[in-house]
Backbone as XML, in Angstrom:
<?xml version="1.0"?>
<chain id="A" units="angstrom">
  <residue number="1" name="UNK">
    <atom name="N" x="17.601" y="11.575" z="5.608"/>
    <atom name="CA" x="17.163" y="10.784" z="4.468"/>
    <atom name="C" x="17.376" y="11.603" z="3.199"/>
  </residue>
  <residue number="2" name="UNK">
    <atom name="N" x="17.695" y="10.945" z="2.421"/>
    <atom name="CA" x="18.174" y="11.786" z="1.053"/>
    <atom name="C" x="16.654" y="12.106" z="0.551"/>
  </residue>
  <residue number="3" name="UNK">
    <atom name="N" x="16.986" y="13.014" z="-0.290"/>
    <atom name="CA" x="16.002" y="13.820" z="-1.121"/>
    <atom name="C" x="15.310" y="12.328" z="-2.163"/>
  </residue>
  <residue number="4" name="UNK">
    <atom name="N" x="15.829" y="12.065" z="-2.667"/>
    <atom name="CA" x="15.748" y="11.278" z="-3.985"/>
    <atom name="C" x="14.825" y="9.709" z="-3.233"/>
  </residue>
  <residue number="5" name="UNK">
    <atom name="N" x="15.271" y="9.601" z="-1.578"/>
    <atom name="CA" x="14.283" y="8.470" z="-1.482"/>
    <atom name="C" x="12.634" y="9.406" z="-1.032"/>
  </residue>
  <residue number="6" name="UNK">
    <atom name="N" x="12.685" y="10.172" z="-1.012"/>
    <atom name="CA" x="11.680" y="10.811" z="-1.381"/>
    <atom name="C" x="10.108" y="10.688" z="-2.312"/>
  </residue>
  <residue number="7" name="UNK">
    <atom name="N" x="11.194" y="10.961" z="-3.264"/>
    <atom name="CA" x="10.577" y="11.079" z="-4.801"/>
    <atom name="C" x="11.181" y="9.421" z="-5.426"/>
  </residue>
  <residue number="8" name="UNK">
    <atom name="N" x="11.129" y="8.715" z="-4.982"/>
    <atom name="CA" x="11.522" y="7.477" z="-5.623"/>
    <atom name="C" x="10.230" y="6.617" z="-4.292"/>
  </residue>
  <residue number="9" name="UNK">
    <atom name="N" x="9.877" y="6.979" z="-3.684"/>
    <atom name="CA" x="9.098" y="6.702" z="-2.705"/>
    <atom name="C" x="7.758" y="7.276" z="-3.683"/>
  </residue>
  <residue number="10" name="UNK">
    <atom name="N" x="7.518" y="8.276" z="-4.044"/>
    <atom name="CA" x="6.207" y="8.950" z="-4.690"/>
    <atom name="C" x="6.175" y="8.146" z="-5.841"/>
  </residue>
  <residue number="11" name="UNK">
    <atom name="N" x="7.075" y="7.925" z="-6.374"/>
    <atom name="CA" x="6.502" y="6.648" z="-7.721"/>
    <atom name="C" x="6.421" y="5.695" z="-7.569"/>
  </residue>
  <residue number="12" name="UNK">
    <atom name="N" x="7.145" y="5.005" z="-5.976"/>
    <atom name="CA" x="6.265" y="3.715" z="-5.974"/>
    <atom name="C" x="4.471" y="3.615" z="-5.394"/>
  </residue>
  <residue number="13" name="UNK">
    <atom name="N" x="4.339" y="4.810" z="-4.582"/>
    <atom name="CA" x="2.866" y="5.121" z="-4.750"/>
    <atom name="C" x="2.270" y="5.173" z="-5.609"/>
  </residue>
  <residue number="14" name="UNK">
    <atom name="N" x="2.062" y="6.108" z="-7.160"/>
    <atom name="CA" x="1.553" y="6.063" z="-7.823"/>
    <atom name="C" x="1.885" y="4.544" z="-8.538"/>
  </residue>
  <residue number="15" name="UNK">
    <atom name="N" x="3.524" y="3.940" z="-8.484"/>
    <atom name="CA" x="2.992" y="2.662" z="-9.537"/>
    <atom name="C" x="1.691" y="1.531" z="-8.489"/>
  </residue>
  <residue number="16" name="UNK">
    <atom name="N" x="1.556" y="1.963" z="-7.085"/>
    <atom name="CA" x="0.918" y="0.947" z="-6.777"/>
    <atom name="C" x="-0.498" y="1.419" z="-6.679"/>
  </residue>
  <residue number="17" name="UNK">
    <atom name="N" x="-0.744" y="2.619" z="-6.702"/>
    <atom name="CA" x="-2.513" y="3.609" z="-7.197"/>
    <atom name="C" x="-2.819" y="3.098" z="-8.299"/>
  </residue>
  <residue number="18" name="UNK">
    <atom name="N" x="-2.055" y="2.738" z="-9.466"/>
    <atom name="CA" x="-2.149" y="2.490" z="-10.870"/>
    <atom name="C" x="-2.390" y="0.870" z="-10.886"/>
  </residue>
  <residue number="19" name="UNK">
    <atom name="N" x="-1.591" y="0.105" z="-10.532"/>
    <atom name="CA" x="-2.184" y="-1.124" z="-9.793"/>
    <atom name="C" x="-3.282" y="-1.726" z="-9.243"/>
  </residue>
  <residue number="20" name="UNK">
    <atom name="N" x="-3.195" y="-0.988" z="-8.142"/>
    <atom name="CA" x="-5.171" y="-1.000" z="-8.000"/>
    <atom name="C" x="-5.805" y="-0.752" z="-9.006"/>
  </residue>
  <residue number="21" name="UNK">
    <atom name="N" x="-5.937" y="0.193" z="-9.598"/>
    <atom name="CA" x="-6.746" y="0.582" z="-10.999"/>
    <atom name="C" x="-6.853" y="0.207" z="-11.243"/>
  </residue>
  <residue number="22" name="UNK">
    <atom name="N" x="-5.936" y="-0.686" z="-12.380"/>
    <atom name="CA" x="-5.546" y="-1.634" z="-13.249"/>
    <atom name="C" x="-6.860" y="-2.677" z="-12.954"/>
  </residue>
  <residue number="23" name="UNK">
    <atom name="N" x="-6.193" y="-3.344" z="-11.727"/>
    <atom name="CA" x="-7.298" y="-4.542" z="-11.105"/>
    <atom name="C" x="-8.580" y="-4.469" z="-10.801"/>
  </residue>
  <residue number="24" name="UNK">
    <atom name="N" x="-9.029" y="-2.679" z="-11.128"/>
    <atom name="CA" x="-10.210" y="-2.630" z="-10.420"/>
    <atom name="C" x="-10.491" y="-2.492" z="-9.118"/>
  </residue>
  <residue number="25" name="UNK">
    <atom name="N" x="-9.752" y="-2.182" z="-8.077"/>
    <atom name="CA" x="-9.565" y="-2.177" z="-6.848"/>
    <atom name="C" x="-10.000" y="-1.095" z="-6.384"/>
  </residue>
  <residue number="26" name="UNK">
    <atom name="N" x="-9.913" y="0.142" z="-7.202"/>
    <atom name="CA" x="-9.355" y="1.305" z="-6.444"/>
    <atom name="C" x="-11.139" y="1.806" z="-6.166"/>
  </residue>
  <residue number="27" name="UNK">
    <atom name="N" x="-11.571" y="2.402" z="-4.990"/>
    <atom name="CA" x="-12.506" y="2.707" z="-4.758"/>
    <atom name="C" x="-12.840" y="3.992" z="-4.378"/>
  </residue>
  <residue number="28" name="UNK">
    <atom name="N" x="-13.608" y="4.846" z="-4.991"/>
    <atom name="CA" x="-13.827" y="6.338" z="-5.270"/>
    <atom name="C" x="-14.887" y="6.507" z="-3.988"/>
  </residue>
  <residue number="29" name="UNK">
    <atom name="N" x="-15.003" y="5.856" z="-3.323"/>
    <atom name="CA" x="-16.253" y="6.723" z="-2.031"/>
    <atom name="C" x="-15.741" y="6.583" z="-0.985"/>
  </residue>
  <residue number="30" name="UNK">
    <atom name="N" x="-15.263" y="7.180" z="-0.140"/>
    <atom name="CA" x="-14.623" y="7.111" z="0.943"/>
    <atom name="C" x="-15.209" y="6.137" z="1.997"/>
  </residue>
  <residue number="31" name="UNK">
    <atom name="N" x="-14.283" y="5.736" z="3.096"/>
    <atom name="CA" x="-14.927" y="4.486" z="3.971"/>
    <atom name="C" x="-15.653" y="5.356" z="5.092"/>
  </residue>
  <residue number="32" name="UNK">
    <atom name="N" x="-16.544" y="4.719" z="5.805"/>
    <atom name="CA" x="-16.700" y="5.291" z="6.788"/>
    <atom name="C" x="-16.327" y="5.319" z="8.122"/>
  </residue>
  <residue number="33" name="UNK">
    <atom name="N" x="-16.349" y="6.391" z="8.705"/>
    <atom name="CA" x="-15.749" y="6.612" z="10.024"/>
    <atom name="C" x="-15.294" y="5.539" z="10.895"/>
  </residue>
  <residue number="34" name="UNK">
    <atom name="N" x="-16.146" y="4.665" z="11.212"/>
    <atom name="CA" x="-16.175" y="3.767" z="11.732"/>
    <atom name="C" x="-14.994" y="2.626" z="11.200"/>
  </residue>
  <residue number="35" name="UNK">
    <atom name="N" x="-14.662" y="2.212" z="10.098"/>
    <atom name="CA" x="-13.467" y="1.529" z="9.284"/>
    <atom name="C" x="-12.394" y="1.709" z="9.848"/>
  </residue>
  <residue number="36" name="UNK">
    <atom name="N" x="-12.117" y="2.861" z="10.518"/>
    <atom name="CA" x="-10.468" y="3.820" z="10.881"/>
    <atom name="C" x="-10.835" y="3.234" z="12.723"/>
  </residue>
  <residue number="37" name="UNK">
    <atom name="N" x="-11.264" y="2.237" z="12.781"/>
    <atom name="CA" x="-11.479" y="1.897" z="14.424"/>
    <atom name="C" x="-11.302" y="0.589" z="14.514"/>
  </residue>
  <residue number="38" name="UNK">
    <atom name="N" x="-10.026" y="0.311" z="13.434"/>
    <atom name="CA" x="-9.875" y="-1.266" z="13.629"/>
    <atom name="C" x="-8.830" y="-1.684" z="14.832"/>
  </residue>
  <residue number="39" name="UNK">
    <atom name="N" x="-8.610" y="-2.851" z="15.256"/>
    <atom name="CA" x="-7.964" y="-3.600" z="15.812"/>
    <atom name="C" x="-7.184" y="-4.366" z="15.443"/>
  </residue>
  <residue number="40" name="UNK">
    <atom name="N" x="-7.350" y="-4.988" z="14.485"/>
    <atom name="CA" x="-6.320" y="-5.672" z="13.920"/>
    <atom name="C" x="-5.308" y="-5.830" z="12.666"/>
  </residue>
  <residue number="41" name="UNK">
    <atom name="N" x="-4.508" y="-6.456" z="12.463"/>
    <atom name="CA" x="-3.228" y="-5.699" z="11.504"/>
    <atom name="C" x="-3.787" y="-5.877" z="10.304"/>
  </residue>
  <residue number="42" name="UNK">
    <atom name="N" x="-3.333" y="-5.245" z="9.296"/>
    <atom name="CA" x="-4.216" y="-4.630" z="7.879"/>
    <atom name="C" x="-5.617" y="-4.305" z="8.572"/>
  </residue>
  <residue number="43" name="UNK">
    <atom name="N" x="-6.152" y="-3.773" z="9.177"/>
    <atom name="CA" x="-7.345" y="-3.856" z="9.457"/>
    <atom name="C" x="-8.591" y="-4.637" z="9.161"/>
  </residue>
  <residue number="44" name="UNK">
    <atom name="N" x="-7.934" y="-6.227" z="9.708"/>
    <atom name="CA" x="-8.990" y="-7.352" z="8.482"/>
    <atom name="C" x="-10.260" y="-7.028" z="9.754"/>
  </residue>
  <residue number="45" name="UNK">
    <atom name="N" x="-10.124" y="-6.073" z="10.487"/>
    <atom name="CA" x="-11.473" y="-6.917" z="11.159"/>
    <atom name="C" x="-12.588" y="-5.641" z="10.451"/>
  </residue>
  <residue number="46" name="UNK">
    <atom name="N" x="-12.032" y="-4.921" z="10.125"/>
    <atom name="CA" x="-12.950" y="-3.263" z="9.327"/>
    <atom name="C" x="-13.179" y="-3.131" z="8.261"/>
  </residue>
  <residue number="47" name="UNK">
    <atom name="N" x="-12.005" y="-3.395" z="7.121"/>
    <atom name="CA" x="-11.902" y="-3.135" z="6.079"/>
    <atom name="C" x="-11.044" y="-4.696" z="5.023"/>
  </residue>
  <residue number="48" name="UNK">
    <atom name="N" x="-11.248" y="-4.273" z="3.758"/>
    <atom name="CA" x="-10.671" y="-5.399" z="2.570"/>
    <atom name="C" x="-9.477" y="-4.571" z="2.891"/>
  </residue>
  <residue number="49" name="UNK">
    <atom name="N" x="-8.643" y="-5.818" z="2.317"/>
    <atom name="CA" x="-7.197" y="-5.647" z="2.429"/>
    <atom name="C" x="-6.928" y="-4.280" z="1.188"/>
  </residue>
  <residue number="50" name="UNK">
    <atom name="N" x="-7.582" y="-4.362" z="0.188"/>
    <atom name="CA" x="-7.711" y="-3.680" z="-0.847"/>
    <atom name="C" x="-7.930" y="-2.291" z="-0.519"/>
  </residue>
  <residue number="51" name="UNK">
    <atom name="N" x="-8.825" y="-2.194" z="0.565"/>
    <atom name="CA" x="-8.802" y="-0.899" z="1.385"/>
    <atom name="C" x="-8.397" y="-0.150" z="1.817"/>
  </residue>
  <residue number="52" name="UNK">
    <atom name="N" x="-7.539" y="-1.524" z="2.917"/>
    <atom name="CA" x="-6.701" y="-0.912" z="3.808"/>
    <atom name="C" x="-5.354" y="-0.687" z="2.874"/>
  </residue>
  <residue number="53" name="UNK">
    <atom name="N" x="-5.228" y="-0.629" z="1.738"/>
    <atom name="CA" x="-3.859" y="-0.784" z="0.900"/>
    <atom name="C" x="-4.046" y="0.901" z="0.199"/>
  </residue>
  <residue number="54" name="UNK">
    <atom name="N" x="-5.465" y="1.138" z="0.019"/>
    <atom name="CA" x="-5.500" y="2.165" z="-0.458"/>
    <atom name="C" x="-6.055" y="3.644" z="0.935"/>
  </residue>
  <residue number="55" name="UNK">
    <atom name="N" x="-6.762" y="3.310" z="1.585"/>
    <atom name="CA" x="-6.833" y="3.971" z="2.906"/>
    <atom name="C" x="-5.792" y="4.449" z="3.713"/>
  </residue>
  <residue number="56" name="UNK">
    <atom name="N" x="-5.295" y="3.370" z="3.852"/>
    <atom name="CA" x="-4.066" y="3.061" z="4.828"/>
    <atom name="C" x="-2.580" y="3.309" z="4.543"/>
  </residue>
  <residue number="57" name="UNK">
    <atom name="N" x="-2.394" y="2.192" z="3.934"/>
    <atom name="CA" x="-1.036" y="2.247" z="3.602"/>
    <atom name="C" x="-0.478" y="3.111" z="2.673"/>
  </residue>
  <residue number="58" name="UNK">
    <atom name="N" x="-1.238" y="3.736" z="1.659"/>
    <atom name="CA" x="-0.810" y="4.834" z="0.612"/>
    <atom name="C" x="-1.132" y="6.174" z="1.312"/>
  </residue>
  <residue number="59" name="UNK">
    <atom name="N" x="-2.390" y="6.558" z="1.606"/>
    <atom name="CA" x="-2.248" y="7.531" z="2.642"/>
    <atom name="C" x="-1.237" y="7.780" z="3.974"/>
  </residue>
  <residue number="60" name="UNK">
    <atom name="N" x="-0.564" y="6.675" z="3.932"/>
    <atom name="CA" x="0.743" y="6.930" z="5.276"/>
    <atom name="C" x="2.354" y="7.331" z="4.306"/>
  </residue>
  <residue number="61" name="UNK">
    <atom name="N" x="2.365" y="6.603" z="3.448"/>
    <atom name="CA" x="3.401" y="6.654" z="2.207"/>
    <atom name="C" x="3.004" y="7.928" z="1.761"/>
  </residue>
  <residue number="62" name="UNK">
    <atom name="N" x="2.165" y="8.478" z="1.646"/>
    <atom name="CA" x="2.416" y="10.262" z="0.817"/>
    <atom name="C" x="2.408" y="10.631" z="2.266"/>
  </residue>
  <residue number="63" name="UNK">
    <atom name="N" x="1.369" y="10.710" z="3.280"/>
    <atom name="CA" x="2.237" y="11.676" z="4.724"/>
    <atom name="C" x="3.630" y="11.572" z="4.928"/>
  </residue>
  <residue number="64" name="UNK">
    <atom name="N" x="3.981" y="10.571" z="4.865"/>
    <atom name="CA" x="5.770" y="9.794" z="5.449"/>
    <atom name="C" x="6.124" y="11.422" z="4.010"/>
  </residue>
  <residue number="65" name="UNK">
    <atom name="N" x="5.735" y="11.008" z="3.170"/>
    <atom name="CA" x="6.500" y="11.862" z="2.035"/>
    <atom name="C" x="6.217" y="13.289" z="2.300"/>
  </residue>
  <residue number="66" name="UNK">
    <atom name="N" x="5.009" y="13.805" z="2.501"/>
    <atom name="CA" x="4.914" y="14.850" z="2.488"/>
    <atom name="C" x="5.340" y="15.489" z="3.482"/>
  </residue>
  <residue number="67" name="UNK">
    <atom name="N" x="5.499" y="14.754" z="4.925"/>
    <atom name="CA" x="5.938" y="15.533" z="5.795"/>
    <atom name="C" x="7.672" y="15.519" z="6.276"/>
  </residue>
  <residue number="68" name="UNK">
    <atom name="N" x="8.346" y="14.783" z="4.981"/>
    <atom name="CA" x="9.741" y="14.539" z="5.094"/>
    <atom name="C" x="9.748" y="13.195" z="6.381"/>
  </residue>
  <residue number="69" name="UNK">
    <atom name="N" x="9.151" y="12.696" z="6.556"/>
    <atom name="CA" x="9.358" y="12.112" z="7.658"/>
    <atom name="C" x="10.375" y="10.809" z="7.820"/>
  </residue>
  <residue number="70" name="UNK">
    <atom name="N" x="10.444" y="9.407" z="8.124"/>
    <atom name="CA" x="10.890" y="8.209" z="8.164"/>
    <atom name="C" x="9.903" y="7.189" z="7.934"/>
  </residue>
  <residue number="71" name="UNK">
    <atom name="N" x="10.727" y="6.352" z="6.669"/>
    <atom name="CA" x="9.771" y="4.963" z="6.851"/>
    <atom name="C" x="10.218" y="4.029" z="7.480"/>
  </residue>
  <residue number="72" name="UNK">
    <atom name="N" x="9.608" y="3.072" z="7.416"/>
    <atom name="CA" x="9.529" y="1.975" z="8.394"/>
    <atom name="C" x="10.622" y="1.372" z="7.855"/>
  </residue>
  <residue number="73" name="UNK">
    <atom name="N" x="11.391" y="0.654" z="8.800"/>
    <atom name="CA" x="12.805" y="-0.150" z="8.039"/>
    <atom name="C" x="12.788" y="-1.259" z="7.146"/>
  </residue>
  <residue number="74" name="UNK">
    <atom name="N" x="11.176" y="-1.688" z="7.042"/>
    <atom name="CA" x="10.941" y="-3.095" z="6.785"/>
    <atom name="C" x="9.444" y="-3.014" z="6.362"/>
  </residue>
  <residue number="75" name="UNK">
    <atom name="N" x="9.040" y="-3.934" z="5.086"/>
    <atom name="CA" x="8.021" y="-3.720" z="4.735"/>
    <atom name="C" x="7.593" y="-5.562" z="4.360"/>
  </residue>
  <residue number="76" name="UNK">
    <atom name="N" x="6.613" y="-5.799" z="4.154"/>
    <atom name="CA" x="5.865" y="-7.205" z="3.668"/>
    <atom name="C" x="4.445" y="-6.769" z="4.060"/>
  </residue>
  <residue number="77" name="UNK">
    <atom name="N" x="4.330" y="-6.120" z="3.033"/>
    <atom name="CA" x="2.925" y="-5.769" z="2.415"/>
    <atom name="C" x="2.672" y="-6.486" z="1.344"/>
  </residue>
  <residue number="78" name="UNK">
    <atom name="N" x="3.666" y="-7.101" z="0.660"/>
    <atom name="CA" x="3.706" y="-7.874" z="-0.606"/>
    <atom name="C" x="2.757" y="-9.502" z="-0.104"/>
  </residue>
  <residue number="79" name="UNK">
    <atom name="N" x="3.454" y="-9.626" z="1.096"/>
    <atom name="CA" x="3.258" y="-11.235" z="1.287"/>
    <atom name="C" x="1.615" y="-11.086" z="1.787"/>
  </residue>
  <residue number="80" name="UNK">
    <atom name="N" x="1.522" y="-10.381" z="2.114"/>
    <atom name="CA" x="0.080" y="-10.105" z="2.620"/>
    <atom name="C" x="-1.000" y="-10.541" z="1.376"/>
  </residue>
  <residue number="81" name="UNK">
    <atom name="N" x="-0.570" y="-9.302" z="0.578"/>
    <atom name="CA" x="-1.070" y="-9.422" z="-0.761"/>
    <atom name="C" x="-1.455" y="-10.492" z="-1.428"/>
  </residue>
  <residue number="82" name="UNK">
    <atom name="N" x="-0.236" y="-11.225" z="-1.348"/>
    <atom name="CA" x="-0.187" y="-12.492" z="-2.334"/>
    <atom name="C" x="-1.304" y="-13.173" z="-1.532"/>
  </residue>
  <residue number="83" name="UNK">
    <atom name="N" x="-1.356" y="-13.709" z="-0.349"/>
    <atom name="CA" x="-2.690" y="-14.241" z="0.581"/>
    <atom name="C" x="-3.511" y="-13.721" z="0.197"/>
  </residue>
  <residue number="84" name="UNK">
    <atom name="N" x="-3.709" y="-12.408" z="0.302"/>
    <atom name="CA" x="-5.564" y="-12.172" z="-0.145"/>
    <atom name="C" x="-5.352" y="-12.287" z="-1.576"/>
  </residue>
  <residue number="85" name="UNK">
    <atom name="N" x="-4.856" y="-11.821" z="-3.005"/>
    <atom name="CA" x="-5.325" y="-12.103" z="-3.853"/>
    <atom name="C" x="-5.201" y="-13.080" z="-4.396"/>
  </residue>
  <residue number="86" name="UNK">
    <atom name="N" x="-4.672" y="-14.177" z="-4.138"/>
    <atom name="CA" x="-4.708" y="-15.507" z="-4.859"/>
    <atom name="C" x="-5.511" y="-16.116" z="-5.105"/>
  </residue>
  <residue number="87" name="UNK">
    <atom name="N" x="-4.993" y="-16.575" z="-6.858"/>
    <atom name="CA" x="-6.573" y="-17.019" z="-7.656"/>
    <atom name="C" x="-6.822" y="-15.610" z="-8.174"/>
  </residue>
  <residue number="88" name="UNK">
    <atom name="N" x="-6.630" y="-14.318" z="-7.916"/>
    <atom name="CA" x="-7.299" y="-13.173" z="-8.525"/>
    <atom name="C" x="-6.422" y="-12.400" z="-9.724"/>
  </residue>
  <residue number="89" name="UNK">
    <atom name="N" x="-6.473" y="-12.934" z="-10.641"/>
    <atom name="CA" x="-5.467" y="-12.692" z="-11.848"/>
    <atom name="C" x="-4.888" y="-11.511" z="-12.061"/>
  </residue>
  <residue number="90" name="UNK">
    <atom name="N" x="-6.115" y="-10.664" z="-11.732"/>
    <atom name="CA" x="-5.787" y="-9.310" z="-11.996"/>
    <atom name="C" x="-5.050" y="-9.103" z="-11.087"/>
  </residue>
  <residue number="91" name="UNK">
    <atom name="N" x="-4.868" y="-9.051" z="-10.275"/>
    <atom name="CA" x="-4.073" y="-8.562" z="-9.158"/>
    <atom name="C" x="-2.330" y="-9.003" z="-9.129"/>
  </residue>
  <residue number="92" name="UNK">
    <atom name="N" x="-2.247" y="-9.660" z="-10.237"/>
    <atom name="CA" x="-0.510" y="-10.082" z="-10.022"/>
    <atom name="C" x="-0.040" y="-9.279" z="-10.295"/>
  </residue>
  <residue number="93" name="UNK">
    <atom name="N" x="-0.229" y="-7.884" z="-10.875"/>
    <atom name="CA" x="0.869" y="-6.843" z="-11.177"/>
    <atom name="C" x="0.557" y="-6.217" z="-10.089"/>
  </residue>
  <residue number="94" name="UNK">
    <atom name="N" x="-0.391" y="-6.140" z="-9.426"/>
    <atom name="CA" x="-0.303" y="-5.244" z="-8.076"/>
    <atom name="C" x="0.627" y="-5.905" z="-6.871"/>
  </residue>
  <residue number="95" name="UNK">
    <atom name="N" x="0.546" y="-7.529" z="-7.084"/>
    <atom name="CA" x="1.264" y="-8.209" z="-6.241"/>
    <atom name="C" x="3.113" y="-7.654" z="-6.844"/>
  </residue>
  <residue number="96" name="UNK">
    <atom name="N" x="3.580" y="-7.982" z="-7.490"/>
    <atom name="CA" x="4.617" y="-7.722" z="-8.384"/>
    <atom name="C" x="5.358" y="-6.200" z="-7.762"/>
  </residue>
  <residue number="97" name="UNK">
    <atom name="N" x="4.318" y="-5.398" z="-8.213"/>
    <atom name="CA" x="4.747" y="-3.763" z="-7.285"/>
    <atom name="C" x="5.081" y="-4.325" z="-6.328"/>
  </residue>
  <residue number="98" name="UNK">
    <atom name="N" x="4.114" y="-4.589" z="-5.113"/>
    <atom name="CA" x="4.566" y="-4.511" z="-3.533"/>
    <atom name="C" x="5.752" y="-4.953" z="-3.484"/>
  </residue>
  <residue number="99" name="UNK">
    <atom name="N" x="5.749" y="-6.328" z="-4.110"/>
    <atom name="CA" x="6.664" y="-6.984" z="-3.834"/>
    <atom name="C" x="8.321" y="-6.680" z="-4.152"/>
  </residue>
  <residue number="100" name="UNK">
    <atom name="N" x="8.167" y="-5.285" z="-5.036"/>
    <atom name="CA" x="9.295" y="-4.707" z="-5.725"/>
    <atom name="C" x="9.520" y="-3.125" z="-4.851"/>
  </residue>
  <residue number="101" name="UNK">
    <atom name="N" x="8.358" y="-2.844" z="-4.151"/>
    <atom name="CA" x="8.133" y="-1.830" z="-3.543"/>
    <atom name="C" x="8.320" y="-2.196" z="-1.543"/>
  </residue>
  <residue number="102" name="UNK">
    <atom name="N" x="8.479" y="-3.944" z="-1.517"/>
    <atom name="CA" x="8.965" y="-4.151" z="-0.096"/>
    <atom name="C" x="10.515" y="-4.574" z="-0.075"/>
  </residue>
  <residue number="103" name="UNK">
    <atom name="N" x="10.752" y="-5.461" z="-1.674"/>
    <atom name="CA" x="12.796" y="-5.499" z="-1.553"/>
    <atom name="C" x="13.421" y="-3.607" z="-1.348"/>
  </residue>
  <residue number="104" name="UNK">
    <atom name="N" x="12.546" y="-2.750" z="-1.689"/>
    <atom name="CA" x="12.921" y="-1.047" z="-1.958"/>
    <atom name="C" x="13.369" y="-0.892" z="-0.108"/>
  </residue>
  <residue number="105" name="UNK">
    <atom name="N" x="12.539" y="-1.270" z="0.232"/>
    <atom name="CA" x="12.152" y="-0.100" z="1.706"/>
    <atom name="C" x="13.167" y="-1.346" z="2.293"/>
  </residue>
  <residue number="106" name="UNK">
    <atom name="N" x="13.109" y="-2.680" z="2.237"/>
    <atom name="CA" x="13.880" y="-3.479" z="2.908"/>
    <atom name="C" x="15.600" y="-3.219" z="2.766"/>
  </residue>
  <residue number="107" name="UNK">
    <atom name="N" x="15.511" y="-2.802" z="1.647"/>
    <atom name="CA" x="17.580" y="-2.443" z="1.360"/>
    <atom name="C" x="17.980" y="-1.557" z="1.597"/>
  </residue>
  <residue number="108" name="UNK">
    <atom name="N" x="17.031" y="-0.235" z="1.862"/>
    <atom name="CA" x="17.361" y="0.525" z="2.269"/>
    <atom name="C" x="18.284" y="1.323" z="3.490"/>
  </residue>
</chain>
């Protein structure tokens, strides 16, 4: 994997950390133990999707990065998104990222 999807990978993290923000999403107290014992995909049965976006999926996107590793060939985290936040205004630029941050990982 080239260097550059790397670091083009680390700014779509931060544009989607900044996103949350933005919307108010982003949540400063960590989940508890118990949250990381889900079953089902996004972890709707443990955690908000909002959670699992910042728990989950950004914490795997800086490991994938930090440890040089491989991403997934295929992403629709976007479409997810759009389901849970609809109707939630704030959230269309966070929708907007994913959705610019799943055509990324998909063309790849």
């Amino acid at each position: 994997m080239a260097k550059d999807d790397y670091a083009i990978a680390s700014e779509w993290a931060d544009r989607i950390e900044a996103a949350m923000r933005g919307a108010g999403m982003w949540q400063t107290e960590p989940l508890p133990e118990e949250a990381y014992q889900f079953t089902q995909a996004f972890a709707m049965d443990t955690m908000a999707y909002s959670q699992w976006l910042q728990f989950i999926f950004l914490d795997r996107i800086r490991s994938i990065i930090a440890e040089r590793g491989n991403f997934p060939p295929k992403s629709q985290v976007a479409a997810q998104a759009v389901r849970e936040f609809d109707g939630f205004h704030e959230a269309s630029e966070l929708c907007s990222v994913l959705s610019e941050f799943d055509a990324w990982i998909n063309r790849r």
